[in-house]
C-alpha positions in Angstrom: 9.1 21.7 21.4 11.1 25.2 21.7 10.1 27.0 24.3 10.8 30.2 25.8 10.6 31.2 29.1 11.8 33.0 32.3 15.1 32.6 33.1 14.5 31.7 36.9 14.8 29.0 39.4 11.7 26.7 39.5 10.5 27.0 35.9 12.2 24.3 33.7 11.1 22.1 36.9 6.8 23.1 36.2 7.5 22.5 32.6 9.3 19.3 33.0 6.0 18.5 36.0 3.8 19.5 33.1 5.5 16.9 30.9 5.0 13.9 33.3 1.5 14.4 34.6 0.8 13.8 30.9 2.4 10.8 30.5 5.2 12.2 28.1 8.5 10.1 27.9 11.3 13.1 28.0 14.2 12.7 25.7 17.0 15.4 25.0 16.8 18.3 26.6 19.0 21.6 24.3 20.0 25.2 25.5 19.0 27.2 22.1 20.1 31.0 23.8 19.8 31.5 27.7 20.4 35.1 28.9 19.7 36.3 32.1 15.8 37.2 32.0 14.4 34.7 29.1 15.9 30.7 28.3 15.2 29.3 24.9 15.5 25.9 25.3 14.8 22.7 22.9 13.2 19.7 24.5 11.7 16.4 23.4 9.4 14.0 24.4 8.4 10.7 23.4 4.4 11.1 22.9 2.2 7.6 22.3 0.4 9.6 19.0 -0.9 13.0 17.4 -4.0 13.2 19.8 -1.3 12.8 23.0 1.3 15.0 21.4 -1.5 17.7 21.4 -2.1 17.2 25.0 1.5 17.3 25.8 1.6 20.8 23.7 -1.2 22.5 25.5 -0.3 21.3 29.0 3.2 23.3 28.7 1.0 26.3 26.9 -1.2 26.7 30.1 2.1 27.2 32.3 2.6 31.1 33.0 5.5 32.6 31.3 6.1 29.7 28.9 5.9 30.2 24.6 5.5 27.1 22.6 7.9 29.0 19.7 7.6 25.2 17.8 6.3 22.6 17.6 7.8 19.5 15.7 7.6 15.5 15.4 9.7 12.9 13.8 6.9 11.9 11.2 7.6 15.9 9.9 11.0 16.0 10.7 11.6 12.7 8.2 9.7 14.6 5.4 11.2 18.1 5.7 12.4 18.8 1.8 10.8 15.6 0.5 11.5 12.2 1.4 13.4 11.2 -2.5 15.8 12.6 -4.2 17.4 12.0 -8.0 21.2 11.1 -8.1 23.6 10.4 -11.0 25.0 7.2 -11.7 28.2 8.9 -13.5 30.5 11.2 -12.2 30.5 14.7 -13.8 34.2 15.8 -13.4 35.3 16.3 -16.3 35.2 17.9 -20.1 35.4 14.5 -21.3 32.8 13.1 -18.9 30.6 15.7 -19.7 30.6 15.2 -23.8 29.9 11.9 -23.4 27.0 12.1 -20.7 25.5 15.4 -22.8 26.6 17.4 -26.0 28.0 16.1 -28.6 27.9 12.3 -27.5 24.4 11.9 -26.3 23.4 13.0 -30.1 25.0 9.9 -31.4 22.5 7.7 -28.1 19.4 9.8 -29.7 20.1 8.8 -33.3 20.3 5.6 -32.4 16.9 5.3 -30.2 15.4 7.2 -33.3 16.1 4.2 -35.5 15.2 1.8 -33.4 12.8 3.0 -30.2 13.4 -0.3 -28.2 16.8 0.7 -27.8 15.1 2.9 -25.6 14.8 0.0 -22.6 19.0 -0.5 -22.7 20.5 3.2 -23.3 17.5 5.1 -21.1 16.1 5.3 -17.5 13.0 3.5 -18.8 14.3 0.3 -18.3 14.1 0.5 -14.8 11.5 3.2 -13.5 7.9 3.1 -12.8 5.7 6.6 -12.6 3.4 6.5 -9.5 0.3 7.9 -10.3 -2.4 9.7 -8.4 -5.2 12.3 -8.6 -5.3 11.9 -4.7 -9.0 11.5 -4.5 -8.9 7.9 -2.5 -5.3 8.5 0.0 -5.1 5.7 2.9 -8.2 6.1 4.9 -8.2 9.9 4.4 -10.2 10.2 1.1 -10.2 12.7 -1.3 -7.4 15.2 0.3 -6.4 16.3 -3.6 -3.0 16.0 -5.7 -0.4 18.2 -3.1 -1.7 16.1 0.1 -0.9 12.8 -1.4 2.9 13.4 -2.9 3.6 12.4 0.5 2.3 8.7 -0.1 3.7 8.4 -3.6 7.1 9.6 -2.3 7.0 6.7 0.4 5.6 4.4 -2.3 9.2 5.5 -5.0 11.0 5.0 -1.4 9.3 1.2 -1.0 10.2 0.6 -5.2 13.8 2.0 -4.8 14.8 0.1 -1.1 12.7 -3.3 -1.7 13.6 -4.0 -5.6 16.0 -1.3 -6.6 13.5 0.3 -8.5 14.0 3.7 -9.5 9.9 4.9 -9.2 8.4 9.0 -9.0 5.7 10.6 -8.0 3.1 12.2 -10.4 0.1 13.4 -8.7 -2.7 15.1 -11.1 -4.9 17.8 -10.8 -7.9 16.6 -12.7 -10.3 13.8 -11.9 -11.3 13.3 -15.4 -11.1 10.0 -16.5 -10.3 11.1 -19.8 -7.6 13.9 -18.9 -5.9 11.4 -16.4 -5.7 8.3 -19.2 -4.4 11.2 -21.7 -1.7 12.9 -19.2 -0.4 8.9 -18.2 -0.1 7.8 -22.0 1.7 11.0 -22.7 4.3 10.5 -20.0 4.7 6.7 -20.1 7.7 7.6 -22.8 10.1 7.3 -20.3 8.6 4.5 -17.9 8.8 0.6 -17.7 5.8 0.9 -15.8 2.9 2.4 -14.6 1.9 2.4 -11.0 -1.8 3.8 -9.9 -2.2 4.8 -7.0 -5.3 6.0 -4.5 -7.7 6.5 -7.7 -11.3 6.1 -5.9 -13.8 4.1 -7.5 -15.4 3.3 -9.8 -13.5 5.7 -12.1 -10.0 3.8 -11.3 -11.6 0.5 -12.7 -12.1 2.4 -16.6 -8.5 4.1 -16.1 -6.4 1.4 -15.5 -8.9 -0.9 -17.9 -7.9 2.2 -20.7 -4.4 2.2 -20.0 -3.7 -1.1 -20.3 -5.7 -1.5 -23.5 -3.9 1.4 -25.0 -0.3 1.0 -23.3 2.6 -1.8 -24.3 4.3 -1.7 -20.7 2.6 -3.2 -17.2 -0.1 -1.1 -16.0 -0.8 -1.9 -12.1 -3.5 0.0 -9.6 -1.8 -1.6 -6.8 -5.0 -0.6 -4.4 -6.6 -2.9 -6.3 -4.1 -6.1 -7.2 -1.5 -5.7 -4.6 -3.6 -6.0 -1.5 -5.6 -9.1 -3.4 -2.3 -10.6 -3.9 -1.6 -10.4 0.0 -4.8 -11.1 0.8 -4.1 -14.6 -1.2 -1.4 -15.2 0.2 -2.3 -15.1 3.4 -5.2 -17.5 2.9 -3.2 -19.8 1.5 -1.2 -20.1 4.3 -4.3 -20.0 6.7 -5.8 -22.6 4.9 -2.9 -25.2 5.4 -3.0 -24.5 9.1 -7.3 -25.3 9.1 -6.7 -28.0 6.3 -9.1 -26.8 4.6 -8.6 -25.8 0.8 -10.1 -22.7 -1.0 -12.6 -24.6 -3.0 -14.3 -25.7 0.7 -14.4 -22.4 1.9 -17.3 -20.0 2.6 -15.9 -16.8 2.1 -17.6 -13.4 2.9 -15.4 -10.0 1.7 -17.2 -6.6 2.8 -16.7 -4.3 0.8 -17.7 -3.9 -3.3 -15.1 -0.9 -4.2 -11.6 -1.6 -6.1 -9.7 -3.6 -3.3 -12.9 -5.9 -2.8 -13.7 -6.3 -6.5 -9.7 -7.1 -6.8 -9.5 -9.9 -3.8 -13.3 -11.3 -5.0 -11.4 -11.7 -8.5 -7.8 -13.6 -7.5 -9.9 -15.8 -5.4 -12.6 -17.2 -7.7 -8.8 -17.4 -9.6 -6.7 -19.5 -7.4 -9.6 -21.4 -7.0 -12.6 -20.6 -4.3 -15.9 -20.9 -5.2 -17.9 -19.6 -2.2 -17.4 -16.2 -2.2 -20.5 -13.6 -1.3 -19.7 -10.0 -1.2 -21.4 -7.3 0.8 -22.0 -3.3 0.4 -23.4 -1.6 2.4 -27.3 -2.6 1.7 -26.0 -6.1 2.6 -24.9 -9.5 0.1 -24.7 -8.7 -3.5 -26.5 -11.1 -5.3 -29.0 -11.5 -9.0 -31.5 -9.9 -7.7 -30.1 -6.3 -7.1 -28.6 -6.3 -10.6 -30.7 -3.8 -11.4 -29.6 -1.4 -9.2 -26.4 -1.7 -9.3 -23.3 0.1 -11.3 -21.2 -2.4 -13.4 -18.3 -3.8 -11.2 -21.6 -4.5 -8.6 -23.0 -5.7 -11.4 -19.7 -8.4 -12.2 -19.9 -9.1 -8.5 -23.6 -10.4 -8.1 -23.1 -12.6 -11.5 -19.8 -14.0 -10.4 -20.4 -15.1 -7.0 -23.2 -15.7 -4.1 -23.9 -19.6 -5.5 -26.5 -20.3 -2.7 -28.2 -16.5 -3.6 -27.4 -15.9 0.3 -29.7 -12.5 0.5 -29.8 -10.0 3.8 -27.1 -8.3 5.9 -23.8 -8.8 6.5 -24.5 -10.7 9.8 -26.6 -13.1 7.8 -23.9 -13.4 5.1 -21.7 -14.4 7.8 -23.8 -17.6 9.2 -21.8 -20.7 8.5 -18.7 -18.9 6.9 -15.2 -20.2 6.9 -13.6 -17.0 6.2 -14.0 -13.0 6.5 -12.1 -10.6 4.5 -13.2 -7.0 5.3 -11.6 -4.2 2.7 -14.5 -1.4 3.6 -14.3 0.7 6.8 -14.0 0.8 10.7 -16.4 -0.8 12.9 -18.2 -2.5 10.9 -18.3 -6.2 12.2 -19.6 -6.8 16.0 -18.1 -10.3 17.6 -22.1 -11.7 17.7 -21.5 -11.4 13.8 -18.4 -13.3 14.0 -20.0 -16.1 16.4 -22.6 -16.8 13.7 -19.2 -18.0 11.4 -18.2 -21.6 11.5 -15.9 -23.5 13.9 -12.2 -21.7 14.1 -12.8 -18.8 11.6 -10.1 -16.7 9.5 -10.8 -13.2 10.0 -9.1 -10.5 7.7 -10.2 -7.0 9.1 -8.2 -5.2 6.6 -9.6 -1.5 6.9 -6.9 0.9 7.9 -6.1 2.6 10.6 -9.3 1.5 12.4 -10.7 -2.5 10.7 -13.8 -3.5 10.6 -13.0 -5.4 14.1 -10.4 -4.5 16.5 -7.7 -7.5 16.6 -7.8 -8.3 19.9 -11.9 -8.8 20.2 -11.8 -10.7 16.7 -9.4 -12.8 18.9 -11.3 -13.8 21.4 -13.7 -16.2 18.3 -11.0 -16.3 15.4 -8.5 -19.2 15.3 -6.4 -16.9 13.0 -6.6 -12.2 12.7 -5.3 -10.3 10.4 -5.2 -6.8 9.5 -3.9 -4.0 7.7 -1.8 -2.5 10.6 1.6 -3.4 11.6 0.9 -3.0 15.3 -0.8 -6.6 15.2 0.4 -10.1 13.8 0.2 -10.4 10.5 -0.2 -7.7 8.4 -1.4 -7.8 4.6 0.6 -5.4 3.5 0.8 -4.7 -0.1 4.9 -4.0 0.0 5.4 -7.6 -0.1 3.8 -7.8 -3.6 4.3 -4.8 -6.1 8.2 -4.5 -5.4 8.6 -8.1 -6.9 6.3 -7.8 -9.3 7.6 -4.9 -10.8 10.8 -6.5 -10.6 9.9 -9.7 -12.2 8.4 -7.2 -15.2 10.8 -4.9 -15.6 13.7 -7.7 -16.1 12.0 -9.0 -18.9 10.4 -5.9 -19.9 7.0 -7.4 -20.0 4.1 -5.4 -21.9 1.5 -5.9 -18.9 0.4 -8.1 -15.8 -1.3 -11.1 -16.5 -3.5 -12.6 -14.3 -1.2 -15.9 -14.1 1.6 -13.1 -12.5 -0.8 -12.5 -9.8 -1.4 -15.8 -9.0 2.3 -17.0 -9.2 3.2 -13.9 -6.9 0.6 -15.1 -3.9 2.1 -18.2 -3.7 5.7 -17.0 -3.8 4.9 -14.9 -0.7 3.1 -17.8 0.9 6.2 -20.2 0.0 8.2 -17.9 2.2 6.6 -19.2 5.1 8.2 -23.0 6.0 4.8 -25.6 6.9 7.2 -25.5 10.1 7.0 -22.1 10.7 3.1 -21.3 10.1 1.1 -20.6 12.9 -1.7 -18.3 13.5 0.3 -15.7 14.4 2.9 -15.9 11.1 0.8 -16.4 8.1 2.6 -14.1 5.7 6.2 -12.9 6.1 7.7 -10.1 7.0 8.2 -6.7 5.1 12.0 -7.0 5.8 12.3 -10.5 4.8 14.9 -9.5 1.5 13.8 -13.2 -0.2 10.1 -11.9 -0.5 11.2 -9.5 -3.5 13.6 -12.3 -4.9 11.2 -15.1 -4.9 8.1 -13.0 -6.3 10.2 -11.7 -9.0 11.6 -15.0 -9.9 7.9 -16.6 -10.3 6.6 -13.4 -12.5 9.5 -13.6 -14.5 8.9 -17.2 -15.2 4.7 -16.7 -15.7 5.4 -13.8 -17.7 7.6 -16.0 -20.2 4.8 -18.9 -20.2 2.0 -15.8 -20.9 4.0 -14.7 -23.9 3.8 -11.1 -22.0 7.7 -11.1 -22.4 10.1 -9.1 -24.5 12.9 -10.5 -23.2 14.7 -14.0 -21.6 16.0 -13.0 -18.2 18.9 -15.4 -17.6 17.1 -17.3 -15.0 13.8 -17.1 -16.2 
């Protein structure tokens, strides 16, 4: 905060009272311009969140004689002027320099990519550069907040590409939510792109979208909403499942939650090979008999799973089950719900910031929590899959993401994870764990090859 305020004894010493009855940690304390009637001093404070920082704020405010001139956090502080920024990778110093990077040499590079476009992948920037893409109509748990309100988020997502797997990634956020303008816009720009990375598209339109794309584009096409959290998600249950013994094909699994992240996880599972799987909106389990009623990815979902045609709520869904993966929203699941599951459940409560449990009352029935947070034991977070699949495309310039990629990836991020290491605390590793990215690229290199998805041999794939 900088605040101005008399410059007499005893009122830095009600402002610094103010600070403490709050709660608020005090940190650096800066002379901005004292004179002898008014000080302008910069102090901070350490504030547990927004909602505290506020009362911190108007606790000072109410003190006589004191102006709150500013108020700033680190979260703003970090994204002053954008969080990204482009840098050359050759050294402008000279004439010569410059007629080989530009005019006249970069005529002879064009001429070149003119006769044969795949040069394109060796003597340009697409080689190594995904376009984030987003009409910011679905951002974190904030909805539709519109194109300028989520750069933020793609700018952290190009920072995740570029520190994680060298990737050089940027934002594009649209102002349309046509389906049609939004396919047109990303084929357009793709020129210049390895790959394309969507991004908080809401559904159902973000299922036709990236369907369209990849039909009508030759490089990977990825809503990573959708395929990176189910890739997690697998993961993880992989790794749960060798701590209960108890493989995928014996599990009841329940997933709340029918939109893209539900209809993604419901997918890679049935994949790596459970068969058990009911889903649940918010009427309750989707099943035959509601096909009617219900839009098309519903539609996939009540033909693909629900064997035992398991009708009713969610709680009833939830009778008997090994396993429950909530991608939908807060509050949603009560503990009585959870005691109906079998003996030691697994209990993904994957909404974000608030799950559909809170971790420490899923605790007090599950045998192993997760969430979506990073303020609990294990979190599926999707920044341990799209880095190294990315990767593992881009190096052999693959022309999409193949189921089998998917699959491979999971169990590279599960493999990370030493039998002697799991417990029900460490199910999936680290963000910071540097042989996530290796290993996952490594295994989509190699499945991209076997797929016949591959332009290229990378040498170790």
């Amino acid at each position: 905060m900088r605040l101005q305020y008399p410059n007499r004894i005893g009122m830095f010493a009600r402002i610094l009272g103010a600070i403490g009855r709050r709660g608020g940690d005090l940190g650096a304390v800066d002379i901005v311009s004292p004179d002898s009637k008014v000080m302008t001093r910069d102090v901070s404070v350490r504030a547990r969140d927004a909602g505290h920082q506020e009362e911190i704020v108007d606790a000072v405010q109410r003190i006589a004689g004191v102006k709150v001139l500013n108020v700033s956090d680190r979260v703003f502080l970090l994204h002053l002027g954008g969080k990204i920024s482009l840098q050359n990778k050759v050294p402008l110093t000279t004439r010569d320099a410059l007629s080989l990077a530009y005019t006249p040499g970069v005529a002879r590079v064009c001429e070149a990519i003119a006769a044969d476009p795949r040069k394109a992948w060796q003597l340009t920037i697409k080689g190594n550069s995904v376009a984030v893409v987003s009409d910011g109509t679905a951002v974190l748990g904030l909805g539709d907040i519109g194109p300028e309100a989520a750069m933020p988020v793609m700018e952290g997502k190009a920072m995740l590409f570029k520190e994680f797997a060298g990737i050089d990634a940027y934002p594009i956020c649209l102002r349309t939510k046509d389906t049609n303008e939004i396919v047109s816009t990303v084929k357009n720009l793709a020129v210049g792109f390895g790959g394309i990375n969507l991004e908080d598209i809401s559904a159902p339109r973000c299922f036709e979208i990236e369907r369209r794309l990849q039909e009508e584009l030759n490089i990977p096409v990825f809503h990573d909403d959708q395929h990176g959290t189910a890739v997690v998600v697998l993961a993880a249950l992989l790794n749960a499942s060798r701590l209960t013994r108890r493989k995928l094909d014996r599990m009841r699994i329940v997933i709340c939650g029918a939109g893209a992240a539900g209809v993604a996880v419901t997918q890679i599972l049935l994949g790596g090979g459970a068969r058990d799987i009911i889903v649940c909106d918010r009427e309750g389990a989707l099943h035959k008999g509601r096909l009617p009623n219900l839009n098309p990815s519903k539609a996939w979902l009540a033909q693909h799973t629900n064997p035992r045609n398991v009708r009713g709520s969610l709680g009833d869904a939830l009778r008997g089950a090994n396993v429950f993966i909530g991608v939908s929203g807060p509050g949603l699941v009560e503990i009585r719900d959870l005691k109906r599951m079998a003996s030691r459940p697994i209990i993904f409560a994957l909404a974000n910031p608030t799950p559909e449990i809170m971790p420490e009352e899923a605790a007090r029935v599950a045998y192993v929590v997760a969430t979506g947070r990073s303020d609990y034991p294990n979190q599926i977070n999707n920044v341990l899959a799209f880095p190294g699949i990315f990767r593992g495309a881009l190096d052999v310039r693959a022309r999409q993401i193949t189921e089998s990629m998917k699959q491979v990836a999971a169990r590279a991020i599960a493999g990370c994870i030493a039998q002697a290491e799991l417990s029900p605390e460490y199910i999936v590793p680290s963000v910071f764990n540097r042989q996530v990215v290796q290993r996952v690229a490594a295994a989509v290199r190699r499945a991209a090859v076997r797929a016949g998805v591959a332009r290229k041999r990378f040498p170790r794939a």
